[in-house]
N, C-alpha and C positions, 0 to 999 in steps of 0.2 A: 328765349328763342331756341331753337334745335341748332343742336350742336352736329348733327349729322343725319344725311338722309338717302334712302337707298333709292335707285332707279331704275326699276325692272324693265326696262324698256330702250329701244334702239335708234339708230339715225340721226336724224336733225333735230327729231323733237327730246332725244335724250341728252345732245349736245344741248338745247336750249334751256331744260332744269338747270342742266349743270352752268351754265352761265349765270341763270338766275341766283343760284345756292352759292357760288362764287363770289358775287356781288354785296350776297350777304352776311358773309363770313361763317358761312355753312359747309362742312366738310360732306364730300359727296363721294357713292358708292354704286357703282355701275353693275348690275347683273345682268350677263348677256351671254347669248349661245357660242357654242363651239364657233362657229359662221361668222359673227361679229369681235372676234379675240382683237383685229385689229381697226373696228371700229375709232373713229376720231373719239368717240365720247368714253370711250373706255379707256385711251390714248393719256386724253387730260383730267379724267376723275382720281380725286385723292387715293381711290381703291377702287377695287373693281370685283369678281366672282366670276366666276363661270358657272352657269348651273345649267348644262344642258347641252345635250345636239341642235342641231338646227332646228328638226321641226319644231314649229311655235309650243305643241299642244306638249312636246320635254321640255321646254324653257320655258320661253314668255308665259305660258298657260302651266307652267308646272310652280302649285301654290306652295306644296314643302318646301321647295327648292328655294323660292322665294322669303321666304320666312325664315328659314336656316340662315340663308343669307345677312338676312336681317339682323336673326342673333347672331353672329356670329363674329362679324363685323361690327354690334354697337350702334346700329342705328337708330336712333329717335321715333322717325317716320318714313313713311314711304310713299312717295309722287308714282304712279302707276302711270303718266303720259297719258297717252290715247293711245286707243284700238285697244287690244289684249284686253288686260282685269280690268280697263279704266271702269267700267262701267257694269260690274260683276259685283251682285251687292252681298254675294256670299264669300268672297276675296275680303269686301271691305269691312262685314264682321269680324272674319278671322283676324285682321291685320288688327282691328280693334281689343281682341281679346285677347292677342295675345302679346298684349301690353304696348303697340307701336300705336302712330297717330296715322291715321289712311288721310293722306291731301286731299279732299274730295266729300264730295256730298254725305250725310248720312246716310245709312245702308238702306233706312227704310223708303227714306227720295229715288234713289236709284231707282229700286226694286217697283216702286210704283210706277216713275217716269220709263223703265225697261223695255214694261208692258202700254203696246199703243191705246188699247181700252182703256185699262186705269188710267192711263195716263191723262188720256180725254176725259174722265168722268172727272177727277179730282181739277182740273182747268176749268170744265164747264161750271163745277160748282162753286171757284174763285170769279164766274164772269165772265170767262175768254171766249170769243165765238169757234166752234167748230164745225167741217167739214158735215155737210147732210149726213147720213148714212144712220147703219144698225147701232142700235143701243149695246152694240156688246158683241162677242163674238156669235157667228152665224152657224147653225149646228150642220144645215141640209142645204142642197142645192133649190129644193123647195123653198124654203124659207128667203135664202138669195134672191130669187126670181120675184118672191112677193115684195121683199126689201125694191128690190132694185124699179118695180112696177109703181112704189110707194115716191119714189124719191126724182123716179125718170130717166134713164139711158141719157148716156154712158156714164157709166159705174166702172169703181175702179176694187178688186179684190186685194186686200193685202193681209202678210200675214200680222200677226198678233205679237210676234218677237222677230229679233232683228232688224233687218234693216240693207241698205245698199241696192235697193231694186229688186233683193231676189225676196219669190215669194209675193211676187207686183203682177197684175194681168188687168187689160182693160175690156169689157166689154159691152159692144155698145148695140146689144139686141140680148132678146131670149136666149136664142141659139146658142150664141158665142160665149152667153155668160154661163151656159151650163161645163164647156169646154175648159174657160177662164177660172173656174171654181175648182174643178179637180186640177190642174194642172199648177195653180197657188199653193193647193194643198200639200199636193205631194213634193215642190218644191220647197215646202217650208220647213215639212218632213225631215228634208235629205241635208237643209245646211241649219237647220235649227234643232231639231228634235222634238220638233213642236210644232203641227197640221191647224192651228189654230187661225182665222180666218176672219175679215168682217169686212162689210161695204163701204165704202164711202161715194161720192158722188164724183164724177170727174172732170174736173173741169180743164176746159182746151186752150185757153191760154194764160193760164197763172205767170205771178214772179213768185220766187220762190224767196220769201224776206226772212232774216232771223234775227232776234234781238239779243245782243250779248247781256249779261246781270251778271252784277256779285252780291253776295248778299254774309254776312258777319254771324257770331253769335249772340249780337244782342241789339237784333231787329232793326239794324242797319239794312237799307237794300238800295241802290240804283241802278241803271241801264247808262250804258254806254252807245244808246243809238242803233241802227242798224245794217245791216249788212246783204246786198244783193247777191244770191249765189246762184240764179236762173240758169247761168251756163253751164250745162251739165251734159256729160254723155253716160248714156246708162245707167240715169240717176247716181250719178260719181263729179261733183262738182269738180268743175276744170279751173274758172274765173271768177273769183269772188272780188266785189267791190263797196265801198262807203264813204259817202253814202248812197245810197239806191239814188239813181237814175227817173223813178219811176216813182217816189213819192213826193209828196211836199208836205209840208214846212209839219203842219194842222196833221195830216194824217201820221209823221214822224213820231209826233210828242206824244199823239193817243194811245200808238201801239207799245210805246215803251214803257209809257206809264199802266198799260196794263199789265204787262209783262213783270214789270215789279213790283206792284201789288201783289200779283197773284202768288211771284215768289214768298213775298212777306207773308200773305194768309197761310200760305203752306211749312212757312217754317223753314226754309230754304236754307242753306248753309253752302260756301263758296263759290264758285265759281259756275255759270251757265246759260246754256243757249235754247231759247223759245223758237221753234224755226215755224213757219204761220206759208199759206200759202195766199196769194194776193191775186184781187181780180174786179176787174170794173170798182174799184173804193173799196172794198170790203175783205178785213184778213180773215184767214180760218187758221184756227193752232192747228198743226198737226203729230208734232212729237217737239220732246225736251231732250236734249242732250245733258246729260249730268258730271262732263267733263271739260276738256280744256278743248277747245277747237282745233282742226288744222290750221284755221282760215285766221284765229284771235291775232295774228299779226295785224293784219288790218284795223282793225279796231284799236290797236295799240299804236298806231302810228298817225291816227288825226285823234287819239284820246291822250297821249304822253303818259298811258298809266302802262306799267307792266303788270300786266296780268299774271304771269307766274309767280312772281312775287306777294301778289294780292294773295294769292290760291296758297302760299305758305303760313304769310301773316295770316290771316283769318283760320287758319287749321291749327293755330300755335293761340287761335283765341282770341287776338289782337281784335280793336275796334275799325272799322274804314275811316274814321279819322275824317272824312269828308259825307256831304251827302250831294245830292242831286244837281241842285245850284252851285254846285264849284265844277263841274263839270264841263269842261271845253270844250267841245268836240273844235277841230281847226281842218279844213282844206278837203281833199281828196286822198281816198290809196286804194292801188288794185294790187291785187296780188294772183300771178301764174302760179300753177301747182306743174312745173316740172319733174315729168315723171319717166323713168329710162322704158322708153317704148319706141314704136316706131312711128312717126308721126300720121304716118296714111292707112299702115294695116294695125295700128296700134299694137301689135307683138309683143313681149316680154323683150328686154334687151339689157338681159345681165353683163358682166361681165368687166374687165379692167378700166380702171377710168386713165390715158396715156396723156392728155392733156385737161388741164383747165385751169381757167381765168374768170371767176367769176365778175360780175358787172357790178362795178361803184359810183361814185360821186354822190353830190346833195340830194336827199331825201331818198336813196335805193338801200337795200337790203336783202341780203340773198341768205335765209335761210337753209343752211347745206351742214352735212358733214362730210362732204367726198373730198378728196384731196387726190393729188396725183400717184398717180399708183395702187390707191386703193379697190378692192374688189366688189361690186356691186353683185350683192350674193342674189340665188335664185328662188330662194323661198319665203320671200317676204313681200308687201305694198311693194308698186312700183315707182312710188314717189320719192326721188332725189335730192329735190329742194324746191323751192320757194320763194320766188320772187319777187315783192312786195317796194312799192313805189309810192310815193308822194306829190303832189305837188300841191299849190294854191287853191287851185278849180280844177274840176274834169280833163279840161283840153290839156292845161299844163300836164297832167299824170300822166296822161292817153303817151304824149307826144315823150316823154322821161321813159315810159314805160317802153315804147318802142328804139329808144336809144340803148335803154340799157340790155335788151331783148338781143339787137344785132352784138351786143360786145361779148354777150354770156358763153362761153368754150366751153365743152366737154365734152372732149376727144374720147373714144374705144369703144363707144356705147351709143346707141339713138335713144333721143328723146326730144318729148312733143315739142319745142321748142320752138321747131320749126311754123307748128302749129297754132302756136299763139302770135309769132309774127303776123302771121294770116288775117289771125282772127283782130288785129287791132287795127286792120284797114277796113273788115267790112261794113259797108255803112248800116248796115242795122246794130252793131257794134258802139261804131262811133258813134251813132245818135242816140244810145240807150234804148234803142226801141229793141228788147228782146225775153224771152219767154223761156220757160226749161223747155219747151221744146224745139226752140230753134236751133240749136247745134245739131241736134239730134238729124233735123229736118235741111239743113245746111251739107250735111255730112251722106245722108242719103240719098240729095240729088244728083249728087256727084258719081255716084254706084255703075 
């Protein structure tokens, strides 16, 4: 096992490595920017580094710095969390070649699953259904129009890398898709560096389902069930839940059991998320995530497996020791993604945190690294913490979830908080009847 691992990476989710590598008697090494010196997870790691000013693209994204780090300090491996390198498959060779273990998929997984095309072509070739649309990226807006005349209004333009909405445009005629074409373009341009483009079909009221997988290096692979993330603003998941609301029993087992086969036929290695979109019976893949989720608390809390643990073992080689049939899933959990905003103009809302009291009892978890006094810096996610609940059945969570919601403090800052109070009285909520566009649509009649 690794006797030490570095963690390029900040917040909660770099508090949560480090909890994990604690647990396993893993010495842990925090590199983090000028901005977070008094980060909590820097606070409790055996070592820590500074590599960088605040901007991400000198620290988090500065890979010598990283690496240095690495040597320099003695580290084995390095857990990259989420966001930044997680999912950077030329980080992940580097970290490879120059002698450490990268926690995380092979380089050429990434680099495939990166890319929405390849991504799609190598899924449809294991069997997974996908989304109508172009065979590949789209060169012309002519070619768009013939695509889109092929498949049927509304069509939806996205780009080819990245991810978060931008680079997304719907159009549901000729006209607008000539409009919706260039302005994908030139968005994908400006936060990717890459104009690359293709159609899919669009459909009006999907769920948005993903299936968590781990998978070993030696052809071990299972699913851990699925996960509802429909509640989103801005294509920015707010409320993720499991299990979904919105499938049963028959449609559960199918999509998981595809999800890990297709892993196995591809060769898959650790930890990852299938996310599919759902509509009248029928999934469509539409991207893999090749890392750790924000959301895998949930899954971890009706599976009793810890997945960051999994994601070390299986990178140090270990077997999963289990297969498919030992797998439990037990009860219900939703998890709020608390984030320092404003709850109605959603604002940025940096700044000291003067009070807090996060929320306890049976079956709650509050994923955080804030503490009192600490400074919620201005150039990073605006996500806080992480509220994640349990109960027996849905109702039981629903009504835990809303208990633990009114106890949650934190004073000097706004965040959505208020906002998910809200949202766990509305009856399209509580009855599970909801859609990724319903927040959206929730939120804009209110305008």
């Amino acid at each position: 096992m690794f006797d030490k691992i570095l963690i390029p990476n900040r917040g909660e989710i770099a508090l949560r490595i480090h909890r994990a590598c604690r647990e396993m008697g893993i010495h842990t090494v925090v590199a983090h920017s000028t901005a977070d010196a008094h980060g909590m997870a820097v606070r409790l790691a055996d070592e820590s580094v500074c590599i960088g000013p605040p901007p991400a693209r000198d620290s988090y994204l500065n890979v010598q710095a990283i690496l240095t780090a690495a040597q320099i300090t003695g580290a084995d491996a390095i857990h990259p969390g989420i966001g930044f390198l997680s999912e950077n498959a030329a980080f992940a060779r580097m970290v490879e070649e120059h002698g450490f273990t990268f926690i995380g998929p092979e380089p050429r997984h990434i680099e495939v699953m990166g890319d929405k095309i390849s991504a799609k072509a190598a899924v449809k070739a294991a069997g997974l259904p996908t989304v109508p649309g172009s065979d590949g990226e789209v060169a012309s807006v002519n070619d768009a129009l013939t695509i889109a005349a092929r498949i049927g209004y509304p069509v939806l333009v996205k780009a080819t890398a990245g991810g978060g909405g931008r680079g997304m445009k719907v159009a549901r005629d000729a006209e607008s898709l000539r409009d919706a074409f260039r302005m994908a373009k030139n968005e994908a341009r400006a936060a990717f560096g890459n104009d690359g483009v293709y159609l899919e079909k669009y459909l009006e009221r999907p769920r948005h389902i993903e299936i968590q997988i781990l998978a070993d290096t030696h052809g071990n692979v299972v699913h851990f069930g699925e996960r509802d993330c429909s509640v989103q603003r801005r294509h920015q998941k707010v409320i993720e839940e499991a299990p979904s609301p919105g499938l049963n029993a028959g449609e559960r087992e199918h999509i998981g059991r595809l999800a890990a086969e297709t892993a196995r036929q591809i060769g898959y290695r650790g930890v990852g998320t299938m996310e599919f979109l759902y509509e009248n019976g029928a999934f469509y893949f539409i991207e893999m995530n090749t890392r750790l989720q924000v959301e895998h608390p949930v899954t971890e809390m009706i599976s009793g497996i810890d997945l960051v643990r999994e994601q070390i073992r299986v990178a140090d080689g270990a077997a999963l020791g289990y297969g498919q049939h030992d797998i439990d899933l037990q009860g219900h959990a939703i998890e709020c993604r608390i984030n320092a905003e404003h709850p109605e103009t959603f604002a940025p809302s940096p700044g000291r945190i003067t009070t807090y009291h996060p929320p306890g009892g049976l079956g709650v978890r509050f994923d955080s690294a804030l503490y009192e006094g600490y400074t919620v810096p201005p150039h990073y996610d605006s996500l806080v913490g992480k509220l994640i609940v349990h109960g027996t059945n849905r109702n039981e969570c629903l009504m835990r979830l809303r208990r633990s919601l009114e106890e949650c403090v934190i004073g000097g800052i706004d965040t959505i908080a208020p906002l998910h109070v809200r949202l766990t009285h509305e009856p399209a909520f509580v009855n599970g009847d909801y859609n990724i566009h319903w927040l959206e649509k929730l939120l804009a009649a209110e305008r």
